[in-house]
Biotite code that builds the C-alpha atoms (Angstrom):
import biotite.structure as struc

atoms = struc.array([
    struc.Atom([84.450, 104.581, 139.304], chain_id="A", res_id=1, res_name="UNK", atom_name="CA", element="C"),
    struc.Atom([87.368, 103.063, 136.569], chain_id="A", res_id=2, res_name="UNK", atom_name="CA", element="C"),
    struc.Atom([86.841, 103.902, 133.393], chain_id="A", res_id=3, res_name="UNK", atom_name="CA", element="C"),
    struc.Atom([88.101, 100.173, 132.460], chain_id="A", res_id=4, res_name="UNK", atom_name="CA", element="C"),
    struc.Atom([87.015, 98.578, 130.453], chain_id="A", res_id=5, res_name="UNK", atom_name="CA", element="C"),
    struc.Atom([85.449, 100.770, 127.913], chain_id="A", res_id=6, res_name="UNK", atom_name="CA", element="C"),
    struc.Atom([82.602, 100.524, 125.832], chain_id="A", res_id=7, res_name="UNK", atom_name="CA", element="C"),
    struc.Atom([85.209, 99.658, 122.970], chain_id="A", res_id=8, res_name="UNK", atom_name="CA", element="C"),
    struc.Atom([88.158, 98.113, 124.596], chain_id="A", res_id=9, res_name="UNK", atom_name="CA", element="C"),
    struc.Atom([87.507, 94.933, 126.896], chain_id="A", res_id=10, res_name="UNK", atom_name="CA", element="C"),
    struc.Atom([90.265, 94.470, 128.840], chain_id="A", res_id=11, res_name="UNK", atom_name="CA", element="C"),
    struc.Atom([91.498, 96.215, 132.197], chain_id="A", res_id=12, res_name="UNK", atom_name="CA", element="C"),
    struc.Atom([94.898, 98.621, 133.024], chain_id="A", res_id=13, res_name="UNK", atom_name="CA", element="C"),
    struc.Atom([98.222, 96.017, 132.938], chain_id="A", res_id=14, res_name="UNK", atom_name="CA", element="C"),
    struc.Atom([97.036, 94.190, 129.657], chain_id="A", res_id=15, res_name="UNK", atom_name="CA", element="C"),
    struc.Atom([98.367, 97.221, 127.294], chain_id="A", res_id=16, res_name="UNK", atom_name="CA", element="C"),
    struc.Atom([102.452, 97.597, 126.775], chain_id="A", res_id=17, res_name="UNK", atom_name="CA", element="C"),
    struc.Atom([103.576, 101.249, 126.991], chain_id="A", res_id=18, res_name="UNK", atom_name="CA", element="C"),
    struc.Atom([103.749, 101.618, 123.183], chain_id="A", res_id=19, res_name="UNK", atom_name="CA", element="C"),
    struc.Atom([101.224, 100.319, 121.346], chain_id="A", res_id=20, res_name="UNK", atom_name="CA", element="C"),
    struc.Atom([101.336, 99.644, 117.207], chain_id="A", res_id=21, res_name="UNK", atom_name="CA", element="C"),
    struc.Atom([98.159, 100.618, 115.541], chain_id="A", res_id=22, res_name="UNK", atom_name="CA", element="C"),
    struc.Atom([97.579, 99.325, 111.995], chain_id="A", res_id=23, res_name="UNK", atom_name="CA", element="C"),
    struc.Atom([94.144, 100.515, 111.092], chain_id="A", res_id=24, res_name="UNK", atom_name="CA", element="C"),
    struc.Atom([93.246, 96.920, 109.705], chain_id="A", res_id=25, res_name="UNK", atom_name="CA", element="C"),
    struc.Atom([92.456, 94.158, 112.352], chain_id="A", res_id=26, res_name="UNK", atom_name="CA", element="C"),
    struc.Atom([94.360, 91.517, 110.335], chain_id="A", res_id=27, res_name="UNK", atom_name="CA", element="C"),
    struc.Atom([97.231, 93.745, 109.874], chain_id="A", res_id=28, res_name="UNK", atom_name="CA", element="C"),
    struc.Atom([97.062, 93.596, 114.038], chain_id="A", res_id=29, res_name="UNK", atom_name="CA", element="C"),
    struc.Atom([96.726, 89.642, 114.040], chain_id="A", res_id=30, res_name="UNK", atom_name="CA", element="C"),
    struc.Atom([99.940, 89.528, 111.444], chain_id="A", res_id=31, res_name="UNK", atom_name="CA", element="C"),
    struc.Atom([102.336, 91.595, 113.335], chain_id="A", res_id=32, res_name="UNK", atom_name="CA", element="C"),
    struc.Atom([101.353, 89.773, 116.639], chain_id="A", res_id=33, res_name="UNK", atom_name="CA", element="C"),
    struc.Atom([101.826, 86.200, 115.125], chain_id="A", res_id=34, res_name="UNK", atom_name="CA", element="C"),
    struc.Atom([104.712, 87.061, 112.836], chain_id="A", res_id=35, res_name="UNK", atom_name="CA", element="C"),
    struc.Atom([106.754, 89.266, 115.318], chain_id="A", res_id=36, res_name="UNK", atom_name="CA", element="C"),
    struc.Atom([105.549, 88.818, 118.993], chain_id="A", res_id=37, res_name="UNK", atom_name="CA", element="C"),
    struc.Atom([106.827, 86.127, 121.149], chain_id="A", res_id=38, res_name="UNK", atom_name="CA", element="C"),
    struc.Atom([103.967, 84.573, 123.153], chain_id="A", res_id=39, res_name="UNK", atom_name="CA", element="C"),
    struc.Atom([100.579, 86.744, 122.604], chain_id="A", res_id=40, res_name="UNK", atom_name="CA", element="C"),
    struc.Atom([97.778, 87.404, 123.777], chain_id="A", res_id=41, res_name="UNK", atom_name="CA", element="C"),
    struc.Atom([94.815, 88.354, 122.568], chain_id="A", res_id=42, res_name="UNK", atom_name="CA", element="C"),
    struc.Atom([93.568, 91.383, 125.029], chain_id="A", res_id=43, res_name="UNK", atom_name="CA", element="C"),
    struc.Atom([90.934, 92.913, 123.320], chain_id="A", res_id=44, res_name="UNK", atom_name="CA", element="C"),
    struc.Atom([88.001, 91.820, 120.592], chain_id="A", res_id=45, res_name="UNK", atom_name="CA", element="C"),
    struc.Atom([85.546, 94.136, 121.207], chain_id="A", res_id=46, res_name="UNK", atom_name="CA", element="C"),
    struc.Atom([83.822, 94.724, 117.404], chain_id="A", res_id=47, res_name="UNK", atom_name="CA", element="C"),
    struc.Atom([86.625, 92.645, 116.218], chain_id="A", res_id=48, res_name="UNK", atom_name="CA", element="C"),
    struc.Atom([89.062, 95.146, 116.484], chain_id="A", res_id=49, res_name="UNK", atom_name="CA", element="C"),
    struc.Atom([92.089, 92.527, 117.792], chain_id="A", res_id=50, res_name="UNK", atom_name="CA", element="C"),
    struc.Atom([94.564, 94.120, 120.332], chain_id="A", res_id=51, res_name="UNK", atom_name="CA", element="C"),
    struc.Atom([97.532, 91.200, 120.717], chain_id="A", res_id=52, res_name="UNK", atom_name="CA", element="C"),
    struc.Atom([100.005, 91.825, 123.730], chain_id="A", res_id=53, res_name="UNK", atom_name="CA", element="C"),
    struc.Atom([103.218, 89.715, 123.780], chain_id="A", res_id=54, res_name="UNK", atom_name="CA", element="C"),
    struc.Atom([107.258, 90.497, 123.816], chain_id="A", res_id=55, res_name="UNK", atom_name="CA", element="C"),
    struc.Atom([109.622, 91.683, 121.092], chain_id="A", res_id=56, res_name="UNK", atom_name="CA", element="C"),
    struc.Atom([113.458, 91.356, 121.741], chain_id="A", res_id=57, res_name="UNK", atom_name="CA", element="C"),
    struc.Atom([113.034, 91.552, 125.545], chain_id="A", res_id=58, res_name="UNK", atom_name="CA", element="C"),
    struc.Atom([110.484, 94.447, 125.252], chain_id="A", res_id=59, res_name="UNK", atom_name="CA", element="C"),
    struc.Atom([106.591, 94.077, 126.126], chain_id="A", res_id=60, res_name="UNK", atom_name="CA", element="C"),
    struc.Atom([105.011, 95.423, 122.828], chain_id="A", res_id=61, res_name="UNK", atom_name="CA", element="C"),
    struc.Atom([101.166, 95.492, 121.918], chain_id="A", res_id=62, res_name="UNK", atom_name="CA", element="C"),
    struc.Atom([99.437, 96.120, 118.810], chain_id="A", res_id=63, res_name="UNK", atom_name="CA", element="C"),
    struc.Atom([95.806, 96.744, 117.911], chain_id="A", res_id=64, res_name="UNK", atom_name="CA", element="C"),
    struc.Atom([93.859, 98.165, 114.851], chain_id="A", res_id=65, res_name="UNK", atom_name="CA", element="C"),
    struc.Atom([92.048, 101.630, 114.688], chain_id="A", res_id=66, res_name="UNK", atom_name="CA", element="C"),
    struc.Atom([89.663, 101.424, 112.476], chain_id="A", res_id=67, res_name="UNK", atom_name="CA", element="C"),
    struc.Atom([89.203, 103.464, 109.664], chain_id="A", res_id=68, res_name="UNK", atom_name="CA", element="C"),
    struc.Atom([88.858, 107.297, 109.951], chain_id="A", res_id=69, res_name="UNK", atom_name="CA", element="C"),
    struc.Atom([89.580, 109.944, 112.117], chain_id="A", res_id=70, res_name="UNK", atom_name="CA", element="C"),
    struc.Atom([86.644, 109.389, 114.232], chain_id="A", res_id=71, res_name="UNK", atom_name="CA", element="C"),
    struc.Atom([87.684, 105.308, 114.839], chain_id="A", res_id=72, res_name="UNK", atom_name="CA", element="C"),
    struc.Atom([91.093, 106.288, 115.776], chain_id="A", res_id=73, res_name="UNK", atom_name="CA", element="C"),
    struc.Atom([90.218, 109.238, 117.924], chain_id="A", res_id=74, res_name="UNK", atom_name="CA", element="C"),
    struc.Atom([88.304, 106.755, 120.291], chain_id="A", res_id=75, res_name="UNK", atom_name="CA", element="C"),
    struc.Atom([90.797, 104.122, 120.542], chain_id="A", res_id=76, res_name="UNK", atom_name="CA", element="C"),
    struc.Atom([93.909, 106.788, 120.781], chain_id="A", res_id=77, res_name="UNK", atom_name="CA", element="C"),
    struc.Atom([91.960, 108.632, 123.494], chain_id="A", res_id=78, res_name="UNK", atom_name="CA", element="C"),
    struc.Atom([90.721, 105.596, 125.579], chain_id="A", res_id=79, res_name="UNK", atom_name="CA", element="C"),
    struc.Atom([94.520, 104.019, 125.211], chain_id="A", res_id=80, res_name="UNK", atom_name="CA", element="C"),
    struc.Atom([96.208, 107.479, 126.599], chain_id="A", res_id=81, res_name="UNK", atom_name="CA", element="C"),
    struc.Atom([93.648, 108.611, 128.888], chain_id="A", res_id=82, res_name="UNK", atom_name="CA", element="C"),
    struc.Atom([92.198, 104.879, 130.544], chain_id="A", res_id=83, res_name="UNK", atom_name="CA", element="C"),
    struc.Atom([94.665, 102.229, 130.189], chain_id="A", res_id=84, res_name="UNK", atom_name="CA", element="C"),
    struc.Atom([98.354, 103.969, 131.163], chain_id="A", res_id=85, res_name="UNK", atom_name="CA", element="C"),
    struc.Atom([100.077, 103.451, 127.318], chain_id="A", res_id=86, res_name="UNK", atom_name="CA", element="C"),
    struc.Atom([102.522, 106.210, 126.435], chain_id="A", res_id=87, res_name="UNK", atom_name="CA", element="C"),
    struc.Atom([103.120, 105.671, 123.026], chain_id="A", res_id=88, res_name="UNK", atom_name="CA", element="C"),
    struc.Atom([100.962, 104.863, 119.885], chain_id="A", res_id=89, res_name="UNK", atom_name="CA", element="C"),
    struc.Atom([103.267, 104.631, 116.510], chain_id="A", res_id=90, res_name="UNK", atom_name="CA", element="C"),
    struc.Atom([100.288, 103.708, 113.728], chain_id="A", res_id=91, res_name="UNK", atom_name="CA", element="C"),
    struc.Atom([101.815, 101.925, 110.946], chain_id="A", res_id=92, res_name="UNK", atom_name="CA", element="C"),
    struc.Atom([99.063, 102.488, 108.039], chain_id="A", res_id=93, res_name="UNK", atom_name="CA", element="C"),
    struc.Atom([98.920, 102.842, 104.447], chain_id="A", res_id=94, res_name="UNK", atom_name="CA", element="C"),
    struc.Atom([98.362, 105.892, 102.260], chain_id="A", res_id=95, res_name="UNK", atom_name="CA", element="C"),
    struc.Atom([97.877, 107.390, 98.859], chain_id="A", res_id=96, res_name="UNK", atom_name="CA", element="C"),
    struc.Atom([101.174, 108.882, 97.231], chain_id="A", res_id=97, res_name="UNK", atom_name="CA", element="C"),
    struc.Atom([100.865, 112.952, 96.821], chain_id="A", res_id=98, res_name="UNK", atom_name="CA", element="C"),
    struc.Atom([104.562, 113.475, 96.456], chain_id="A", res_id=99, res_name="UNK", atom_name="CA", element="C"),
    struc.Atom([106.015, 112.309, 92.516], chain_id="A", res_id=100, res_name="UNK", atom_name="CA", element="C"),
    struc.Atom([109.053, 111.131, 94.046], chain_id="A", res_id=101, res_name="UNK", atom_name="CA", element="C"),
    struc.Atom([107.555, 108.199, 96.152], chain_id="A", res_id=102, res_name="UNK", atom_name="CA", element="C"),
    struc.Atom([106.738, 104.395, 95.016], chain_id="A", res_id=103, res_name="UNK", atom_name="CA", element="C"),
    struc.Atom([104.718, 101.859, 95.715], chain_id="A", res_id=104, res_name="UNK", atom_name="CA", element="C"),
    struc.Atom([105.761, 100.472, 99.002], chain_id="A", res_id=105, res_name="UNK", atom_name="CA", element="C"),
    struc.Atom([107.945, 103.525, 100.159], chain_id="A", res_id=106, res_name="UNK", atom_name="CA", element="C"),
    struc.Atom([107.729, 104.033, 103.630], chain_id="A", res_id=107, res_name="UNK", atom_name="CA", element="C"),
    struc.Atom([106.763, 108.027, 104.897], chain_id="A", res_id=108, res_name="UNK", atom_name="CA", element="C"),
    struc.Atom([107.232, 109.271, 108.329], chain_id="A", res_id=109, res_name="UNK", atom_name="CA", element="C"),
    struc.Atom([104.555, 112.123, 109.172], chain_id="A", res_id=110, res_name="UNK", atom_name="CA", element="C"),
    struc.Atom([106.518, 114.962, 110.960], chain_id="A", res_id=111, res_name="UNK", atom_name="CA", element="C"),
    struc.Atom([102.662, 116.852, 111.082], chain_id="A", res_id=112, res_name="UNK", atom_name="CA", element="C"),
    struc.Atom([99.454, 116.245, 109.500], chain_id="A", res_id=113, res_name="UNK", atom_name="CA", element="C"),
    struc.Atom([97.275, 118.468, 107.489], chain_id="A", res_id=114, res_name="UNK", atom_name="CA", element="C"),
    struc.Atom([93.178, 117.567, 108.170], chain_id="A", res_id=115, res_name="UNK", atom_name="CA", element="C"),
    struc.Atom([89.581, 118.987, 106.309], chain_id="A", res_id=116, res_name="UNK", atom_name="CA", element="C"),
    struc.Atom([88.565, 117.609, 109.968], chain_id="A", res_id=117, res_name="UNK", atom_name="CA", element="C"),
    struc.Atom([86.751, 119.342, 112.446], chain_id="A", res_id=118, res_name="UNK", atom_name="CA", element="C"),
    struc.Atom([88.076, 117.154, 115.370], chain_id="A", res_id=119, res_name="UNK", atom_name="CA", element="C"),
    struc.Atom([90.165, 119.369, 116.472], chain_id="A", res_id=120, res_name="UNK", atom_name="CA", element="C"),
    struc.Atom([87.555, 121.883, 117.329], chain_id="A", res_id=121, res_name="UNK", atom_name="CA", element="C"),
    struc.Atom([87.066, 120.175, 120.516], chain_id="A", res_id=122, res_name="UNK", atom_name="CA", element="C"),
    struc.Atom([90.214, 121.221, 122.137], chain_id="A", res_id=123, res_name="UNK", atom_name="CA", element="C"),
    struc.Atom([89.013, 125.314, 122.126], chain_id="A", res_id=124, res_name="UNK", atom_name="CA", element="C"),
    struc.Atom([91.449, 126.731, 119.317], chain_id="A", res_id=125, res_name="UNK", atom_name="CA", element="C"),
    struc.Atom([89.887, 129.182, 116.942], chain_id="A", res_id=126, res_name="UNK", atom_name="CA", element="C"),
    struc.Atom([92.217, 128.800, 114.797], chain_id="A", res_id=127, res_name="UNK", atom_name="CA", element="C"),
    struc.Atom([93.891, 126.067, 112.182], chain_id="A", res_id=128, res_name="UNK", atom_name="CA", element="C"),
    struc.Atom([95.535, 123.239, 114.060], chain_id="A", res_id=129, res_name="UNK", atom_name="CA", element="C"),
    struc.Atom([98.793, 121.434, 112.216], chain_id="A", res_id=130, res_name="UNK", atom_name="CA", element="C"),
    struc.Atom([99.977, 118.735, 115.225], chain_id="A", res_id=131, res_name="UNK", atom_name="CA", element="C"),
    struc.Atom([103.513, 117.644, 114.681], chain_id="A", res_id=132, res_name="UNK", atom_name="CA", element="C"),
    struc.Atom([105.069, 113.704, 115.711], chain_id="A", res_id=133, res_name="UNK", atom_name="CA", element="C"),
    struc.Atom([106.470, 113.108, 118.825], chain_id="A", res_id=134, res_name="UNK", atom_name="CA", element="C"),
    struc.Atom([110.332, 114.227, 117.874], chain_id="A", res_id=135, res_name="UNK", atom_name="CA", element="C"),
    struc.Atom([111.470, 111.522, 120.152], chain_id="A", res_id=136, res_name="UNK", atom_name="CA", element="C"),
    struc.Atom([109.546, 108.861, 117.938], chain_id="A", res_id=137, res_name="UNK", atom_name="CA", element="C"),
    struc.Atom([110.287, 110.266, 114.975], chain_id="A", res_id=138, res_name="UNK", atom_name="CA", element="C"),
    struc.Atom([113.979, 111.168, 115.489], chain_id="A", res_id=139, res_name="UNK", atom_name="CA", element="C"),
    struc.Atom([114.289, 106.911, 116.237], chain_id="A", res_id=140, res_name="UNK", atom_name="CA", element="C"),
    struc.Atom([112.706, 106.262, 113.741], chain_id="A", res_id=141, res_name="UNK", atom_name="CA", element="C"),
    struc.Atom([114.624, 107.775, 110.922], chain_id="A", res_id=142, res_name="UNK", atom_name="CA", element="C"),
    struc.Atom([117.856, 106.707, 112.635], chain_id="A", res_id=143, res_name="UNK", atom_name="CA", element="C"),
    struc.Atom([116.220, 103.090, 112.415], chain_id="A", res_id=144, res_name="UNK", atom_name="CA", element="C"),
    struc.Atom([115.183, 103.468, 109.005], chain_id="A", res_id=145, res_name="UNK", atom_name="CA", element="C"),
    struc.Atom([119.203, 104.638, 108.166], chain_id="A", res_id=146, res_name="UNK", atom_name="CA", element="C"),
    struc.Atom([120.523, 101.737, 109.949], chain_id="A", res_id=147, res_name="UNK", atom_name="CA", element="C"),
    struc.Atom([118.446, 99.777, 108.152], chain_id="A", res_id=148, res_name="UNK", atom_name="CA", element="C"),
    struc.Atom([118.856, 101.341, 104.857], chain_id="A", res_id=149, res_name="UNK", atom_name="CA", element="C"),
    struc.Atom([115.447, 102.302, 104.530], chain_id="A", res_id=150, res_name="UNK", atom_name="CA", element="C"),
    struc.Atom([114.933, 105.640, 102.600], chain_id="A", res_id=151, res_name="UNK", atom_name="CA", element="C"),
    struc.Atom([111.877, 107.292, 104.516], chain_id="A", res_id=152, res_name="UNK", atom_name="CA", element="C"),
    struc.Atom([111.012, 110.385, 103.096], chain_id="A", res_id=153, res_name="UNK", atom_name="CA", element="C"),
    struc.Atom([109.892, 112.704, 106.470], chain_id="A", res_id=154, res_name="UNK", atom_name="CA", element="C"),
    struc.Atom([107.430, 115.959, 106.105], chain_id="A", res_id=155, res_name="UNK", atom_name="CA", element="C"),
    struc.Atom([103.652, 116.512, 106.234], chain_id="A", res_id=156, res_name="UNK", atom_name="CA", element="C"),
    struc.Atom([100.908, 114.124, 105.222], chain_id="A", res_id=157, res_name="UNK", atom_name="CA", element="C"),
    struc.Atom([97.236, 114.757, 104.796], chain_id="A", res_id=158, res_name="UNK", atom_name="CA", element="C"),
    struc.Atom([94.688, 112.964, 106.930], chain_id="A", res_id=159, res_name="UNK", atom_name="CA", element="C"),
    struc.Atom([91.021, 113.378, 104.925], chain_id="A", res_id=160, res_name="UNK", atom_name="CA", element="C"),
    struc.Atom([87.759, 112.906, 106.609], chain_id="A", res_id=161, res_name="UNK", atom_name="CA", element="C"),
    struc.Atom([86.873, 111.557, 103.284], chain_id="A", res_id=162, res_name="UNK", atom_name="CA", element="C"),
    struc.Atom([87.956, 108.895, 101.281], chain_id="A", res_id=163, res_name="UNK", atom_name="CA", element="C"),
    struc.Atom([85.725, 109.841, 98.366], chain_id="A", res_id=164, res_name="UNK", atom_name="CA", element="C"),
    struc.Atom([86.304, 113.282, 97.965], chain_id="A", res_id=165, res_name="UNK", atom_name="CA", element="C"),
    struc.Atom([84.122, 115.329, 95.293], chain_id="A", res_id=166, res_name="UNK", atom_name="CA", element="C"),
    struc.Atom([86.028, 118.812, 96.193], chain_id="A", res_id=167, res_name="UNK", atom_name="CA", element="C"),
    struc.Atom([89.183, 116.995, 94.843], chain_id="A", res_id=168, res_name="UNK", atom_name="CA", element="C"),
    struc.Atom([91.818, 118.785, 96.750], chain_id="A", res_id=169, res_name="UNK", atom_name="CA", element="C"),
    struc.Atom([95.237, 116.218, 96.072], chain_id="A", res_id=170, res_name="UNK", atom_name="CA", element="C"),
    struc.Atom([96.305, 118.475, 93.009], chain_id="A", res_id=171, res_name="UNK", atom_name="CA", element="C"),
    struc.Atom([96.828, 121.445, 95.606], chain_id="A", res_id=172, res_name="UNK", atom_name="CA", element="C"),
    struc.Atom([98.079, 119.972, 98.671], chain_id="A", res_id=173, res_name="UNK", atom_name="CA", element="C"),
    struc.Atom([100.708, 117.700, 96.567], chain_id="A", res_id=174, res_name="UNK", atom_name="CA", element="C"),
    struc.Atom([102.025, 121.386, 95.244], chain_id="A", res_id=175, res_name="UNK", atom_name="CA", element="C"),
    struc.Atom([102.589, 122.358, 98.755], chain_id="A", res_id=176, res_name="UNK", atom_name="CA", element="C"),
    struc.Atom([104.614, 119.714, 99.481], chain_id="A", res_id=177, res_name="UNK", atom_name="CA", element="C"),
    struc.Atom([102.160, 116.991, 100.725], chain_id="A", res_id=178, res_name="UNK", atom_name="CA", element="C"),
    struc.Atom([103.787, 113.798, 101.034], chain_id="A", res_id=179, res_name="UNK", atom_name="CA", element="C"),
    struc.Atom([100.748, 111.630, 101.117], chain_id="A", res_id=180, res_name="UNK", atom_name="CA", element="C"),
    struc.Atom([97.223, 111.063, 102.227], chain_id="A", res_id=181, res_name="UNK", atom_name="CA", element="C"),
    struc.Atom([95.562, 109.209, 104.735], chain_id="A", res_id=182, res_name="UNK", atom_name="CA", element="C"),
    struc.Atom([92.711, 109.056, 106.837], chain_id="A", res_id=183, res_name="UNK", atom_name="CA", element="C"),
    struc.Atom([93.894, 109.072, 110.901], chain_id="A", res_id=184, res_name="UNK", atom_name="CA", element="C"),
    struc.Atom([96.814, 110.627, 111.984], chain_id="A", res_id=185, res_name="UNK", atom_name="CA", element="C"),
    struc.Atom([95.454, 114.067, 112.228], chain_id="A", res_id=186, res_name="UNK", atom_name="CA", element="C"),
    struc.Atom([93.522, 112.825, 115.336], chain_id="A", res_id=187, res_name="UNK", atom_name="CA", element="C"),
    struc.Atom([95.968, 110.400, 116.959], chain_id="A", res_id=188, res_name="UNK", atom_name="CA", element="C"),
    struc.Atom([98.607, 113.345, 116.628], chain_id="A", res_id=189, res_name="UNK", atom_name="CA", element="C"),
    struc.Atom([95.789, 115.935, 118.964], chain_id="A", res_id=190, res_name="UNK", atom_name="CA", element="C"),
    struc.Atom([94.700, 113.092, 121.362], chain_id="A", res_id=191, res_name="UNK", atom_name="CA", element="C"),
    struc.Atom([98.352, 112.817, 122.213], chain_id="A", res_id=192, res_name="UNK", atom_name="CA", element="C"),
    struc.Atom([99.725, 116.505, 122.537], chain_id="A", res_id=193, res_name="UNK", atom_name="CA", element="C"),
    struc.Atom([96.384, 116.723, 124.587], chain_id="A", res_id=194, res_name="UNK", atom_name="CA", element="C"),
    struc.Atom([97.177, 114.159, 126.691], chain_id="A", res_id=195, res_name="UNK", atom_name="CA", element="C"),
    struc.Atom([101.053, 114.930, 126.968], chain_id="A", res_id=196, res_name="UNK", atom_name="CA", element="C"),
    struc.Atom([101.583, 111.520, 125.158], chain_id="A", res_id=197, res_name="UNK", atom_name="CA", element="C"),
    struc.Atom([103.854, 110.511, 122.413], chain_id="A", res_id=198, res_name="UNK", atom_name="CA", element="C"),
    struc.Atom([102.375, 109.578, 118.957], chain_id="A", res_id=199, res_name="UNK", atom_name="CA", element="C"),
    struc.Atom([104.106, 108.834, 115.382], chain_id="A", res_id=200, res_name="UNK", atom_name="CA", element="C"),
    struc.Atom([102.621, 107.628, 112.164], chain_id="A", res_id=201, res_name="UNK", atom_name="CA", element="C"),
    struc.Atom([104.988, 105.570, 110.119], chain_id="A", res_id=202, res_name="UNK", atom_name="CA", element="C"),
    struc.Atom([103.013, 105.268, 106.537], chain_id="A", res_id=203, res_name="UNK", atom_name="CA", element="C"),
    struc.Atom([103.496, 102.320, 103.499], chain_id="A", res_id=204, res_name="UNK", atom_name="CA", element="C"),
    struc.Atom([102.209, 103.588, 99.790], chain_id="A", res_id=205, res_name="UNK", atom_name="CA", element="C"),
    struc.Atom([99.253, 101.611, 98.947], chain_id="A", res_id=206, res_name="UNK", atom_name="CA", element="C"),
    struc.Atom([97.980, 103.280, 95.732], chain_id="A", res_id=207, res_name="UNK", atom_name="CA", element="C"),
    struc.Atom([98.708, 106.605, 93.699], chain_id="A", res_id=208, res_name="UNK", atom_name="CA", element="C"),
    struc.Atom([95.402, 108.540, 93.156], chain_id="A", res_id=209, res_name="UNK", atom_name="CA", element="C"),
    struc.Atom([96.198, 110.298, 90.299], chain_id="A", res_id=210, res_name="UNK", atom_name="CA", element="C"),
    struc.Atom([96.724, 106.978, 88.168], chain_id="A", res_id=211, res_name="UNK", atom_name="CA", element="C"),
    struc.Atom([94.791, 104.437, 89.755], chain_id="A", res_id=212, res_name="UNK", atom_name="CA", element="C"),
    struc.Atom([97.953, 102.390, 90.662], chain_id="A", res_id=213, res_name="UNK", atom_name="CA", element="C"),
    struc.Atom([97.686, 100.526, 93.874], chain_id="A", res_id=214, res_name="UNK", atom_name="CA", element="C"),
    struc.Atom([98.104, 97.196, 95.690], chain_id="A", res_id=215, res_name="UNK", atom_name="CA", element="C"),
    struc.Atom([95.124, 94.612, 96.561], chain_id="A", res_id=216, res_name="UNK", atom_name="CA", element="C"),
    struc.Atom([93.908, 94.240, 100.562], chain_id="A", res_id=217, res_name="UNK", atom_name="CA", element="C"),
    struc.Atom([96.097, 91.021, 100.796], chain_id="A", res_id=218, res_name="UNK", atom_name="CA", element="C"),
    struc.Atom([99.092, 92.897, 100.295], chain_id="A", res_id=219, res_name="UNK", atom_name="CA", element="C"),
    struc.Atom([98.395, 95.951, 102.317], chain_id="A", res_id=220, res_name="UNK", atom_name="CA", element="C"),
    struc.Atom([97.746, 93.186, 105.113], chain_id="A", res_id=221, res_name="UNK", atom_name="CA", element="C"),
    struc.Atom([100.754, 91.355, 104.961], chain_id="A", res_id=222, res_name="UNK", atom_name="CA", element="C"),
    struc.Atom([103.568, 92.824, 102.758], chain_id="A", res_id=223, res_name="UNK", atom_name="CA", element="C"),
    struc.Atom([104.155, 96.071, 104.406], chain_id="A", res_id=224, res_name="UNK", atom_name="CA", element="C"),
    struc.Atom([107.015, 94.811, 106.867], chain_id="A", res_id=225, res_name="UNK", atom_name="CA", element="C"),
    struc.Atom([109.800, 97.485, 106.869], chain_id="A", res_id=226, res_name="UNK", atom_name="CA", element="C"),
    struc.Atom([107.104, 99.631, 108.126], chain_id="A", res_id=227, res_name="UNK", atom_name="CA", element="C"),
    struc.Atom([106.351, 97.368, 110.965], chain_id="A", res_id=228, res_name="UNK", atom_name="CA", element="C"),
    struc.Atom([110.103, 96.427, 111.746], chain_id="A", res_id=229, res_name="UNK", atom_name="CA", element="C"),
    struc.Atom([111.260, 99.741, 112.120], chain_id="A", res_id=230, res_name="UNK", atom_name="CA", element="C"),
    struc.Atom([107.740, 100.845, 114.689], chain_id="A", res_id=231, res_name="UNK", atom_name="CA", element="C"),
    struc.Atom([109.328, 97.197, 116.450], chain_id="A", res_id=232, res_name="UNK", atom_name="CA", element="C"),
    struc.Atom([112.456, 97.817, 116.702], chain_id="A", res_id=233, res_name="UNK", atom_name="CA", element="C"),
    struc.Atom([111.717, 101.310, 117.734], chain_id="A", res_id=234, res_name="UNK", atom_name="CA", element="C"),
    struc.Atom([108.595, 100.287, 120.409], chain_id="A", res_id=235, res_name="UNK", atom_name="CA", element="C"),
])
């Protein structure tokens, strides 16, 4: 029996591109697609979480949103990899600075990711799991980001299973050399070593939690483009 479509993704094997960009925001999806994407197609709406399939510089290319969380993205990552034949999944989110050097708007690449989850409990390991990029991804990536004179900062990022924390752990993880934190790649970057996949997360800073300092939704929606250029030109 197929496993096509899914309970959260309405469309059948053939409509996905190998590599698929994965904003977490829906209308992040809809931007890159219209802005970027020569001739697409809307493949998937299930919950209105918009999946857009079209062509960038000669290359088939889709994008869709996660969601928010590592829960959201662990479904959508799994069902992509597992039921419907994509290969790659380079998320292009936003996250909160941890590392003083970074800005507003400076673009991270997360070599591994850090987690308070219990997702990756799952996979039998009794241990503490720390899943790394894809160094294929990542290794185009910063070349990319050179060539295009982009400084990406590269090293670990923190993906929290809360976004209101109370046990306040940013102070400790930016002294171990944290860059950021975030909310999904922890579980995009297991799903894909588990299913011998390739997975990157390319982040944007959105806001600094120690100060308050951050940008409005509209923004995080629309402005965050050498982000989405280099996962492009890179897809």
């Amino acid at each position: 029996m197929s496993n096509t479509p899914t309970p959260h993704i309405g469309c059948n094997p053939g409509d996905f591109a190998k590599t698929v960009l994965m904003p977490g925001d829906p209308l992040r999806s809809k931007f890159i697609a219209e802005t970027y994407l020569e001739h697409p197609r809307l493949v998937n709406n299930v919950r209105g979480v918009q999946g857009y399939t079209g062509r960038y510089k000669g290359k088939d290319v889709s994008v869709m949103a996660s969601g928010m969380g590592i829960p959201s993205i662990g479904i959508y990552s799994y069902e992509l990899f597992n039921f419907y034949g994509v290969e790659n999944i380079i998320r292009i989110g936003s996250a909160g600075m941890l590392h003083p050097d970074l800005k507003l708007r400076s673009v991270v690449a997360a070599m591994s990711a850090y987690s308070n989850s219990d997702y990756g409990a799952q996979f039998g390991f009794k241990g503490n799991l720390g899943p790394c990029a894809s160094w294929k991804l990542l290794k185009a990536a910063t070349e990319k980001a050179a060539e295009m004179g982009v400084m990406m900062p590269v090293g670990p990022v923190y993906s929290s299973d809360c976004f209101y924390d109370e046990s306040k752990p940013l102070g400790v993880l930016q002294q171990l050399g944290v860059l950021c934190v975030e909310m999904e790649t922890y579980a995009l970057y297991l799903n894909a070593a588990k299913a011998g996949k390739n997975a990157l997360a390319l982040l944007t800073i959105s806001d600094n939690p120690f100060t308050g300092e951050g940008l409005d939704a509209e923004n995080r929606q629309n402005t965050f483009t050498q982000m989405m250029e280099i996962a492009l030109e890179i897809a």
